[in-house]
C-alpha positions, 0 to 999 in steps of 0.5 A: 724297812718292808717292801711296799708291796706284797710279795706273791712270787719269787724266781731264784736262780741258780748259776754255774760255768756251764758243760756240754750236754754230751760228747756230740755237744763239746764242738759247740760248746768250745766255740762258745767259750772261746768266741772263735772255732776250736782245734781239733786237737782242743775238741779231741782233748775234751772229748777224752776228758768226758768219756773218761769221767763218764760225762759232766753229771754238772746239770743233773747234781744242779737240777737235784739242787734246784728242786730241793731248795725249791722245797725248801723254800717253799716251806721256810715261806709258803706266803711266796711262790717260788721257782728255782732255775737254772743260767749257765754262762755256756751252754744250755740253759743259759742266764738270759733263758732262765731270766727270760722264764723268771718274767714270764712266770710273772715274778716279783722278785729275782735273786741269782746265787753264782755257785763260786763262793769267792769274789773274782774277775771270772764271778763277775762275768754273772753280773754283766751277763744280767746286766747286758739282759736287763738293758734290753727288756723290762721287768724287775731286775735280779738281786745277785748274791754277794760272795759267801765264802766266809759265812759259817755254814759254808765253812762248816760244811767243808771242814765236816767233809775235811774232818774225817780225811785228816783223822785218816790220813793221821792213822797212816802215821805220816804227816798231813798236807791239805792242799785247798785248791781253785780254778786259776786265772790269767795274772794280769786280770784286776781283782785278783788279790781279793780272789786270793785274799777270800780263798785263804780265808776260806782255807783258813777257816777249814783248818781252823776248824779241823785242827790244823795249823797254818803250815799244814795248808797250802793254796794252790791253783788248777785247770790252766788251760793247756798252751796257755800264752800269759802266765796264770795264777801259781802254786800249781796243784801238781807241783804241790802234789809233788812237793808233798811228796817229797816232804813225806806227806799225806795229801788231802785235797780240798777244793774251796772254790768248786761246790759241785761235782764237774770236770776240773774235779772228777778229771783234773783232781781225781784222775791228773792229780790221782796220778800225779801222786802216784808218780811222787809215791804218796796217799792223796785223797779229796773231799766230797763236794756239796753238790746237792747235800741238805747243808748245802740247801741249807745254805742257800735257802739262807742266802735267798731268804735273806736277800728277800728280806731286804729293803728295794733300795738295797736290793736294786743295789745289787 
């Protein structure tokens, strides 16, 4: 089925966690993410973490993405005006700003793509953020974007960025481990088999791919924050650093949740994990990120014209 009407004009949105916009902004942003005042311990800690890695580069690795899929859009459909933004969860620009410009530039259509590849209860928070929003104003509603974890040009992505890595480490004589790795969650929250069922098919998709075996990955979890007071989702990332270690491998570490660039990567992998295998005498290397690459522009552009093909009633669906 067409749509009734022509379309002029599409707004897609692209939508992350979020950062602080700098050092002086970590205070407020913690407040926000917690719904309560940070310790000052929490805000000290964090502020380490930014001035090691040189600050979050996050908005700016989103930012180069946002114009290059506009482009890309553009010329894939250049009968409809296209506008990328972005909605952050935390932090600015937030979801309801970008949705609030999407109306304002008269959109016909609103597609909002999570950069989380997976089902879970924490991508959830995307469509109730929009949900809550449209409640309280008029104007169409945004499409959001079903998880593409297993979709062959993610996959495909992943394993070119995979493949050289293992082709390394083999030629160290030494076995290799790929520990494929995603931010954990609180254990009591629902949904979570089907969060963990989507990260293996991921990680085995990769393997598959790059010619490993079913015993030569591992999932493991990462970033639980630090105190936490109820158990989170397990292996550890440096426990099977460790383990690794111990068994004589090499580590190759892949994350297949994270796509861009950010502190649970260039700090909890890059700089903890980094020592972590230092401490257990073994050689660990990660992958680059999509980031802003042309397949990963690539891959959205996919996501967003495919949702705009799409009948109204299955798009009102969500």
């Amino acid at each position: 089925m067409t749509r009734k009407t022509p379309l002029s004009s599409c707004t897609v949105i692209l939508m992350s966690f979020g950062t602080a916009s700098s050092a002086e902004a970590i205070p407020e942003f913690l407040e926000e993410v917690l719904h309560r005042e940070p310790a000052p311990s929490m805000i000290a800690d964090l502020e380490m973490r930014y001035r090691t890695i040189g600050g979050s580069p996050l908005l700016t690795i989103m930012e180069r993405q946002a114009k290059a899929l506009e482009t890309a859009l553009q010329a894939a459909r250049p009968d409809v005006q296209f506008h990328v933004l972005l909605g952050m969860r935390h932090g600015s620009p937030s979801i309801e700003s970008a949705l609030e410009q999407a109306h304002a530039l008269g959109s016909d259509s609103i597609i909002a793509i999570p950069f989380a590849p997976q089902d879970s209860p924490d991508r959830d928070q995307y469509s109730s953020r929009i949900a809550a929003y449209e409640n309280s104003s008029s104007g169409p509603g945004a499409v959001i974007a079903p998880a593409w974890y297993a979709e062959d040009w993610y996959l495909d992505a992943l394993a070119e960025r995979t493949r050289p890595g293992v082709e390394r480490m083999r030629s160290r004589g030494k076995p290799v481990r790929m520990i494929c790795t995603a931010h954990s969650l609180p254990r009591h929250l629902p949904g979570l088999q089907k969060y963990m069922d989507e990260l293996a098919a991921t990680a085995d998709g990769i393997a598959e791919r790059v010619g490993l075996s079913e015993t030569q990955w591992v999932l493991a979890f990462q970033s639980v924050p630090k105190g936490a007071s109820v158990p989170w989702l397990g292996p550890d990332l440096y426990e099977e650093i460790c383990e690794c270690g111990a068994h004589g491998d090499n580590v190759l570490v892949v994350p297949v949740q994270f796509v861009t660039d950010h502190l649970e990567v260039l700090y909890d992998i890059d700089v903890l994990g980094q020592e972590r295998a230092r401490a257990c005498g073994l050689v660990m290397e990660r992958i680059p990120l999509l980031n802003d690459a042309p397949d990963f522009t690539r891959g959205l552009c996919g996501i967003a014209l495919r949702l705009l093909a799409e009948e109204p009633s299955v798009l009102a669906a969500g």
